[in-house]
N, C-alpha and C positions, 0 to 999 in steps of 0.2 A: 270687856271680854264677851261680853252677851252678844254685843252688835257683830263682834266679828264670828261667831261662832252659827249668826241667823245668816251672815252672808257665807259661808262655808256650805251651805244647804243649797244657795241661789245657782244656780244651771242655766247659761246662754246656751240653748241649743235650739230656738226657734228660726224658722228661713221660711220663705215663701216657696213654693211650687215653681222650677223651673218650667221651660218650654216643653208643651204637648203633657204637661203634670210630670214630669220628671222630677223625680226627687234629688236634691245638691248633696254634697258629701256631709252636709250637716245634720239635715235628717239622716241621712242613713247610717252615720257616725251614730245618731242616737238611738236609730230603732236596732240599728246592729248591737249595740253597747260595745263599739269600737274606740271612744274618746269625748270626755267631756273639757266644759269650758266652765271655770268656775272662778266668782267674783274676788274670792279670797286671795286666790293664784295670780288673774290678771286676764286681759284679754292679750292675744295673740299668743298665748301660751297653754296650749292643749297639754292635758293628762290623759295619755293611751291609755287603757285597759291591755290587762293580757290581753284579750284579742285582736286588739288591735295594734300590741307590740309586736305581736305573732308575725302579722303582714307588715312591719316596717322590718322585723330581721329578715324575713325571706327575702325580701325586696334588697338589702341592704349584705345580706351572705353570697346573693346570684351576682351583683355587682362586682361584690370584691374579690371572687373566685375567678370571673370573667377577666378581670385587669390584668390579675395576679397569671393570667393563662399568658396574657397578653406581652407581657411585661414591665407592668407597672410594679415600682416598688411604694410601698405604701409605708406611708409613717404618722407619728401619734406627736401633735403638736398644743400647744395651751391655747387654753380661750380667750386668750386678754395677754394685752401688751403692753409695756411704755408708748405712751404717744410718739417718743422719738423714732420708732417703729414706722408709723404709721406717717412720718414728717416723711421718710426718707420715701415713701412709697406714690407719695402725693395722696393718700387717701384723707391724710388729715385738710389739707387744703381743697379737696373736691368734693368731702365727702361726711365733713364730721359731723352733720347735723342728722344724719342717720345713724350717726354712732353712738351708743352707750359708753358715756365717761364716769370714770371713778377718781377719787382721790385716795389713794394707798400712802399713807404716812410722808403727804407733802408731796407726792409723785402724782401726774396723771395718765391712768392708764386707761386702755378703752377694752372692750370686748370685739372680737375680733368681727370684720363684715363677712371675710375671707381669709383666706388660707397662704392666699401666693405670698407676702412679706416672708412668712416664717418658713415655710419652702423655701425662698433664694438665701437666708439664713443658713440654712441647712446644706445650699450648694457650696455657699463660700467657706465651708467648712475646714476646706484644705484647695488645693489648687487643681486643674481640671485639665486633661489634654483631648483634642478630637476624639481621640480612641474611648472617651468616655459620653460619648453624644452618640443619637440623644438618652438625654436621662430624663426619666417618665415619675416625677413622681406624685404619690395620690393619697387622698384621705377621705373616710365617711366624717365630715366633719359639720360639730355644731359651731350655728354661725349666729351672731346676732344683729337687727336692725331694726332701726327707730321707725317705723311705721306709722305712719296716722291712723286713729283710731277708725275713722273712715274706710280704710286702706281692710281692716284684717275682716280675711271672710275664712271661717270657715277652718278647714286644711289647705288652703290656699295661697294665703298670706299673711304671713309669722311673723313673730318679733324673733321668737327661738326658732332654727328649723335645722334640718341636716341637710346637707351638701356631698353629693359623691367627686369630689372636686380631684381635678389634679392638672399639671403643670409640663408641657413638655418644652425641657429646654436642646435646641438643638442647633446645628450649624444651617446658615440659609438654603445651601442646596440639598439639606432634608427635609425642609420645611413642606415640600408639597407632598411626598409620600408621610409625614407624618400626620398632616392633614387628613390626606384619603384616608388611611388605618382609622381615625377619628370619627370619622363621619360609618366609617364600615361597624367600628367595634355601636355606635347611636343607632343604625339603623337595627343590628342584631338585637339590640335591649329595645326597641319601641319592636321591633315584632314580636319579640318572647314577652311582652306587656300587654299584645293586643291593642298597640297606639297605630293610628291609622290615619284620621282626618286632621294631619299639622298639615302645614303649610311651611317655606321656609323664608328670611326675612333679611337681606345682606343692610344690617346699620351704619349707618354712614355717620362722620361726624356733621358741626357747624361750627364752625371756627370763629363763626361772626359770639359764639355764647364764649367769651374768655372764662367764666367764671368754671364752667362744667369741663375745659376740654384744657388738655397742656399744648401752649403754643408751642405747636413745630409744624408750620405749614407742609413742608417738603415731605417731612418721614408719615405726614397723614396721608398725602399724596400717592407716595410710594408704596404704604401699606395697604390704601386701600385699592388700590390698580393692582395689588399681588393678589390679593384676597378674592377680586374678579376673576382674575386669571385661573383659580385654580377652581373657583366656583363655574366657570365656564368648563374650563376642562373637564371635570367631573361631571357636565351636564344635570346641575342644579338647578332648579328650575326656583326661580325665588323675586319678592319683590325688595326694591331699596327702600331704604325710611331715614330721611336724612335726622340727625340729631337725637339716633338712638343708640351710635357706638359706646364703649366704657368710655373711661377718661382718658384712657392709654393706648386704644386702637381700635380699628372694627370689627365688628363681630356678626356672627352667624347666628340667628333665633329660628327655633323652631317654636313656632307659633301654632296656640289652640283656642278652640273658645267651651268655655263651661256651660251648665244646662240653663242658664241665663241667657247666654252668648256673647258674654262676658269677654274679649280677647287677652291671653295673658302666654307669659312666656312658657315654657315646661324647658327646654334644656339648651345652652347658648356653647357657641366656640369664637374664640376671641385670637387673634394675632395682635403680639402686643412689641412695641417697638420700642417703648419708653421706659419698661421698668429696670432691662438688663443695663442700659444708663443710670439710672437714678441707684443701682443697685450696684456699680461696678463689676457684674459678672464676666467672667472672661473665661478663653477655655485657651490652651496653647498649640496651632496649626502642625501641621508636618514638618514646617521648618522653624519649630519652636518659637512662633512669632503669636504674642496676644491677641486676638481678637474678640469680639462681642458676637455672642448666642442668639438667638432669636426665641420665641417663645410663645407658643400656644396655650393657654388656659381652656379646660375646658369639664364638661363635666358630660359622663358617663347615662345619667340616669336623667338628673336634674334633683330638685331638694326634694327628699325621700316622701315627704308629707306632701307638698300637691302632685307628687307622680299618684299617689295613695288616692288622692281625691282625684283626680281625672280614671282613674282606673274604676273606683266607684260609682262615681256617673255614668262613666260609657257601661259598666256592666249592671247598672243597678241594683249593686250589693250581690250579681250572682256570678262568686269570684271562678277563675279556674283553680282547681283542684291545688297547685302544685302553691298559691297564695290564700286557701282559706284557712280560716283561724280554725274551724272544725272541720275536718275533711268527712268525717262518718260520726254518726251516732247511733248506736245499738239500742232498740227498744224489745222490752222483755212483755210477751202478750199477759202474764202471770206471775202469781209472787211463785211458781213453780219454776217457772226460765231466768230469774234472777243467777244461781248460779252458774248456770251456761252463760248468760248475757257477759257476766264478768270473767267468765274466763277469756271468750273474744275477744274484747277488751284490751286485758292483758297480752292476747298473742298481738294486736295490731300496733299497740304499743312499743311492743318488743321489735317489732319491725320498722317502727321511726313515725307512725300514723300517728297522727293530730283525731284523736278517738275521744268521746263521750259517750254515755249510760244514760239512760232516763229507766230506772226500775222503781219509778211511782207508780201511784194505785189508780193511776187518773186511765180512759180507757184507750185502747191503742190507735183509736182516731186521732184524739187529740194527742197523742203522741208525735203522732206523724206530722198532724198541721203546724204544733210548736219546731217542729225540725225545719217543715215548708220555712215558719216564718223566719227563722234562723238562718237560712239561706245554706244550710247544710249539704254538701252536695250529693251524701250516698247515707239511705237511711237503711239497718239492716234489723227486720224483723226477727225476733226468736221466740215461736212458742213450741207445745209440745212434737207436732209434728216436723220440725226441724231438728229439735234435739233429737227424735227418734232418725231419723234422716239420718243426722250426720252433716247439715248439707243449712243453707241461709236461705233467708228470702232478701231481698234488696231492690230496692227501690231507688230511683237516680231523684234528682232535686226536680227534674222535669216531668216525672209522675211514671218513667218507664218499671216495671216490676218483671221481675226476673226469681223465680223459683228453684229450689235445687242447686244453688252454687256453693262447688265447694271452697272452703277459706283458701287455702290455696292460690286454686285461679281467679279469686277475687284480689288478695293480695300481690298478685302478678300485674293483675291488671291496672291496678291503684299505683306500681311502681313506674310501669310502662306511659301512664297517665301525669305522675309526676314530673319522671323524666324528660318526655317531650313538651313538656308547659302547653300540655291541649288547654 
């Protein structure tokens, strides 16, 4: 008990210096006190700090209100399934050496990679006509994969992670307008994230790897000459990379590289032509006749922890306002402004503000520098001459200061600030 209780104290939070001294989402996971790695728990499995669950729900509430505008309908599925699950999807055959197995009372099941098995579960629920295509459906789901230990860096690459995932199943001549909407609703989340320098990446299979790909020469063929077609049309501008489609079709990467320059994916869109077979999904035409769906996979955000970490990097812990875990911090110049400090407080509270207090005895310098290091974005001074006022002093995280404002139009401006995701 002793040994495990000396490694419960042990903290992996050390990383070299990326490019130009950039700091990685590791340090600044640590000096933020956004998320630790600890030996007891496991590597590739981070424990958030409130602050840094803060910025995985706002990230993860903008997401789902976004779809939900859109019309996705979202649903709550298990983490883990019978293998026969995963038989019927081909993942156990393509894929099970990244999978987490258990044995359940003589049963083996896995922890899920993904979501789409238990989706078309869900479609086949009852029978399906045109009039019901397409159907969009989507979940913030925890996913898990067996990673080599080499592999986990960071918030970047998890064994545990979340996935803003969802599955559009449709008939083929909606397949391109559902696409565009796809790529429409990706670009609206990477500009309200401040995501700028991707690149985009059309995956091709190789047919010659039997082991990684299901053989169907033709439906590869025809997928992936669709998948041109529409990335043409849309005037996508992207390079090929043979033998980095799924198992099941190819796929779209929006490609980044980390403060290493590292290349890794952040958010992928797939045309899949194999599962609605292997899944017997069917919908019934105008003339009540069977046919087979087609199907986009796709995700919204990308897995909620490296969108987290790439956001960190590019802004070096100095988040926008509408994703910091402290938006303001009220510092009292004397133990005389202590109860004005906390009345503010209270009121910005009351209005949905992410607000902290510092009414220590420490002096209002270092007040202020502790908030700097915090990456705090709005620091609001209260000593006497404010209280007699009426009125704030505030200071922005960039050193701007601003005397005489009243709560009011500071809370106006903090909502209008929110709003637009400056």
């Amino acid at each position: 008990m002793g040994k495990l209780l000396k490694k419960m104290s042990k903290v992996k939070m050390s990383a070299p210096k990326g490019k130009n001294g950039l700091k990685s989402n590791v340090e600044l996971g640590r000096d933020l006190d956004l998320y630790t790695v600890n030996e007891i728990v496991g590597q590739g499995l981070p424990l958030l700090t409130p602050k840094g669950t803060t910025i995985k729900r706002e990230v993860e509430r903008f997401i789902t209100d976004e779809e939900l505008k859109r019309g996705y309908l979202h649903t709550s599925t298990p983490v883990m399934a019978k293998s026969d699950l995963f038989k019927v999807s081909g993942h156990w055959q393509h894929y099970q050496k990244d999978m987490f197995t258990l044995d359940v009372h003589g049963d083996t099941y896995a922890l899920r990679p993904m979501t789409c098995p238990f989706q078309f579960v869900l479609y086949k629920r009852k029978s399906r006509s045109y009039k019901d295509l397409p159907l969009k459906y989507a979940e913030i789901a925890s996913l898990f994969r067996n990673e080599q230990s080499g592999e986990l860096r960071g918030l970047t690459r998890l064994r545990q992670f979340t996935l803003a995932d969802a599955h559009i199943i449709c008939m083929s001549n909606q397949l391109e307008k559902e696409f565009e909407e796809v790529l429409d609703l990706i670009n609206y989340v990477m500009k309200s994230f401040g995501v700028k320098d991707i690149w985009y990446r059309f995956s091709k299979s190789d047919l010659k790897n039997k082991k990684k790909y299901i053989d169907a020469p033709a439906a590869w063929k025809e997928s992936e000459k669709l998948m041109k077609k529409i990335l043409d049309k849309l005037k996508v501008k992207y390079i090929e990379a043979k033998g980095e489609a799924a198992f099941y079709g190819p796929k779209l990467d929006l490609q980044y590289k980390d403060v290493y320059g590292k290349e890794d994916t952040l958010i992928t869109v797939q045309i899949d032509f194999a599962l609605p077979e292997r899944f017997d999904l069917t919908y019934k035409d105008k003339d009540n006749k069977e046919k087979r769906p087609i199907i986009i996979h796709r995700s919204s955000s990308g897995a909620t922890e490296r969108v987290i970490a790439y956001i960190l990097e590019k802004t070096q812990g100095n988040l926008p306002l509408w994703l910091s875990p402290t938006q303001v911090k009220v510092l009292s110049m004397t133990d005389r402004n202590i109860k004005k400090s906390t009345e503010i407080v209270s009121k910005l509270k009351e209005q949905g503000i992410r607000v902290e207090v510092d009414n220590s005895d420490e002096p209002i310098s270092k007040k202020v520098r502790d908030a700097q290091l915090e990456k705090v974005n709005y620091m609001i001074t209260i000593g006497d001459k404010e209280e007699k006022a009426g009125t704030l002093a505030v200071r922005s995280r960039e050193g701007k200061v601003k005397f005489g404002v009243k709560l009011n139009d500071f809370l106006k401006d903090l909502k209008k600030e929110i709003e637009e995701k400056l």
